[in-house]
C-alpha positions as CSV (number, residue, x, y, z in Angstrom):
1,X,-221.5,-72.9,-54.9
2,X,-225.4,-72.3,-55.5
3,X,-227.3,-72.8,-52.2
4,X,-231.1,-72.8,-52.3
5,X,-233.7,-72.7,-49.5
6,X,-237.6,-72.1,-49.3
7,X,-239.1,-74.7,-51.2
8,X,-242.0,-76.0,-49.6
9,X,-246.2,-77.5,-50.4
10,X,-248.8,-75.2,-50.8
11,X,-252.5,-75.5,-52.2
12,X,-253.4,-73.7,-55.5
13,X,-253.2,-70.2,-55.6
14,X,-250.9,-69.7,-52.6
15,X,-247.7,-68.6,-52.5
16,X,-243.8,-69.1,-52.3
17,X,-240.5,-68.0,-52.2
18,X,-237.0,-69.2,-53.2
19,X,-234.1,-68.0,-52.2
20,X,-230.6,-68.3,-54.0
21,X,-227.2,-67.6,-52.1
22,X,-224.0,-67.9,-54.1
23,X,-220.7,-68.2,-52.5
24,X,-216.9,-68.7,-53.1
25,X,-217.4,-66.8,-56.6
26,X,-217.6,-63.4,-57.7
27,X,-221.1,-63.3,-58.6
28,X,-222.0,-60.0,-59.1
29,X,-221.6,-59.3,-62.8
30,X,-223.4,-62.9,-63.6
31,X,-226.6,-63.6,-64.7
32,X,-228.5,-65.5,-62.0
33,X,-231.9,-67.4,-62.4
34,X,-233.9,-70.7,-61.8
35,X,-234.6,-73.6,-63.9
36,X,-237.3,-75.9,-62.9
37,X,-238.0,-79.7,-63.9
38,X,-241.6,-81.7,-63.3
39,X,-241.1,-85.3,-63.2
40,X,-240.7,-86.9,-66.8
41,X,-240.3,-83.2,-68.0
42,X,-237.4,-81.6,-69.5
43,X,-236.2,-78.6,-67.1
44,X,-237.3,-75.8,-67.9
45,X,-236.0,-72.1,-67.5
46,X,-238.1,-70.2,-65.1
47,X,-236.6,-66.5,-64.7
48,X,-232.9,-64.5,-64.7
49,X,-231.3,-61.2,-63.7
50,X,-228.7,-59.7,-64.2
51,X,-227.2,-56.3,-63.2
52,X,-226.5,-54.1,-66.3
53,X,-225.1,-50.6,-66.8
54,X,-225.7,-48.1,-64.6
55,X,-227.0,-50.9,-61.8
56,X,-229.9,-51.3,-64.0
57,X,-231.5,-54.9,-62.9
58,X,-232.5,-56.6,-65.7
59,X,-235.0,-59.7,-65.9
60,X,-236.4,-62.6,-67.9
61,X,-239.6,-64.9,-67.4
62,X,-240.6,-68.5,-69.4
63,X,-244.0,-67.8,-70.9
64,X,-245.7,-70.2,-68.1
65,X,-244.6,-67.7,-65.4
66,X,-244.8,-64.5,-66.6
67,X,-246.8,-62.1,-64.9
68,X,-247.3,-64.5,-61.8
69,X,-243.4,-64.7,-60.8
70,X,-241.1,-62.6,-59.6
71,X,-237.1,-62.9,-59.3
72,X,-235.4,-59.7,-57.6
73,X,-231.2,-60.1,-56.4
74,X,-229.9,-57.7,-53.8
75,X,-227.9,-55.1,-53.9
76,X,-224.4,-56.8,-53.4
77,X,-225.4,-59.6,-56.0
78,X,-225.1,-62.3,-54.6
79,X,-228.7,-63.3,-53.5
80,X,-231.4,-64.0,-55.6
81,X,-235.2,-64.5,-54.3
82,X,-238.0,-65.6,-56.6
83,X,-241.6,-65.1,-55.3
84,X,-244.2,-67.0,-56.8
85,X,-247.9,-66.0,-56.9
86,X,-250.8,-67.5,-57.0
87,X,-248.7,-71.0,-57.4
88,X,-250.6,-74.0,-59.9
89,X,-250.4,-77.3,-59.8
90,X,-248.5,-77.3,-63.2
91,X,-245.7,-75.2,-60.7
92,X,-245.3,-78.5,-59.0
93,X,-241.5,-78.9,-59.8
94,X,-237.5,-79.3,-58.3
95,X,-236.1,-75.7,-58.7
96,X,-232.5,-75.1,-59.6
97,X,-230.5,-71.9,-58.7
98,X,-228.8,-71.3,-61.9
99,X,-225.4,-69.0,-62.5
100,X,-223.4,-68.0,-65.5
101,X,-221.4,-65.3,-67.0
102,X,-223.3,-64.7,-70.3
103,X,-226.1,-66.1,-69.9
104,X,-228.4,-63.7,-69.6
105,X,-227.2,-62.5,-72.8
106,X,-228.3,-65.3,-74.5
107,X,-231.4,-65.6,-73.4
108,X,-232.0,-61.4,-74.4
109,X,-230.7,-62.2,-78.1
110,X,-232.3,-65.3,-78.2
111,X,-235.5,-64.7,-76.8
112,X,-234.8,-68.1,-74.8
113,X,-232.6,-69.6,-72.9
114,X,-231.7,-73.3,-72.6
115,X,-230.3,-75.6,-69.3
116,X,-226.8,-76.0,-71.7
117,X,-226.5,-72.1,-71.4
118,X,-225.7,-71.9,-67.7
119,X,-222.7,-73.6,-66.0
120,X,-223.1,-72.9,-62.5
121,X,-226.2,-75.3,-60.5
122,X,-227.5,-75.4,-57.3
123,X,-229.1,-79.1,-56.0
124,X,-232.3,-77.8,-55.9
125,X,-235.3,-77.6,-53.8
126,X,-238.9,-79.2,-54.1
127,X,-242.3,-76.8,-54.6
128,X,-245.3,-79.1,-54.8
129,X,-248.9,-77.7,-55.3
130,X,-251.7,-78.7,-54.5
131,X,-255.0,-78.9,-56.0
């Protein structure tokens, strides 16, 4: 079970942060992210991480959040936290806490990753911008 808290409204160029527990699983090894969906939009993948060899963390952005999100997961794996910064209106969305074995994987080879590659979802929670 995906449980997701800090959604929230916030006017253009502030700031936000989700957080992702996961419980009743061993979650560790899986890739965790968020997916995102605007109304009348398709959802949309928003970040991952995943703990690799050696406890290496590593991550993946869509294009439209690169460089302005950041997803980091504790040390235990199990929690997941995705600060956003400085928020647009365009970030106006319900974001899902996504799990799945592989894929992280995917999305590496890939260079992409789509809703149909993760198994696990959270209910969501609401981020509205303002402008």
């Amino acid at each position: 079970r995906l449980v997701e808290s800090g959604g929230g409204s916030v006017e253009a160029g502030g700031s936000l942060s989700l957080t992702c527990e996961a419980h009743g699983y061993e979650w560790a090894s899986s890739c965790m992210g968020w997916f995102r969906q605007a109304p009348g939009k398709e959802r949309e993948a928003v970040a991952a991480i995943y703990k690799g060899y050696e406890g290496v963390k590593e991550s993946y952005y869509g294009d439209s959040v690169k460089g302005r999100f950041t997803i980091t997961r504790d040390s235990e794996g199990n929690v997941v936290h995705l600060e956003m910064s400085p928020l647009q209106p365009e970030d106006t969305a319900t974001y899902y806490c996504v799990a799945d074995p592989t894929a992280c994987g995917v999305w590496y080879a890939q260079g992409f990753t789509r809703p149909a590659d993760f198994r696990h979802w959270g209910q969501g929670t609401q981020v509205t911008v303002s402008s």
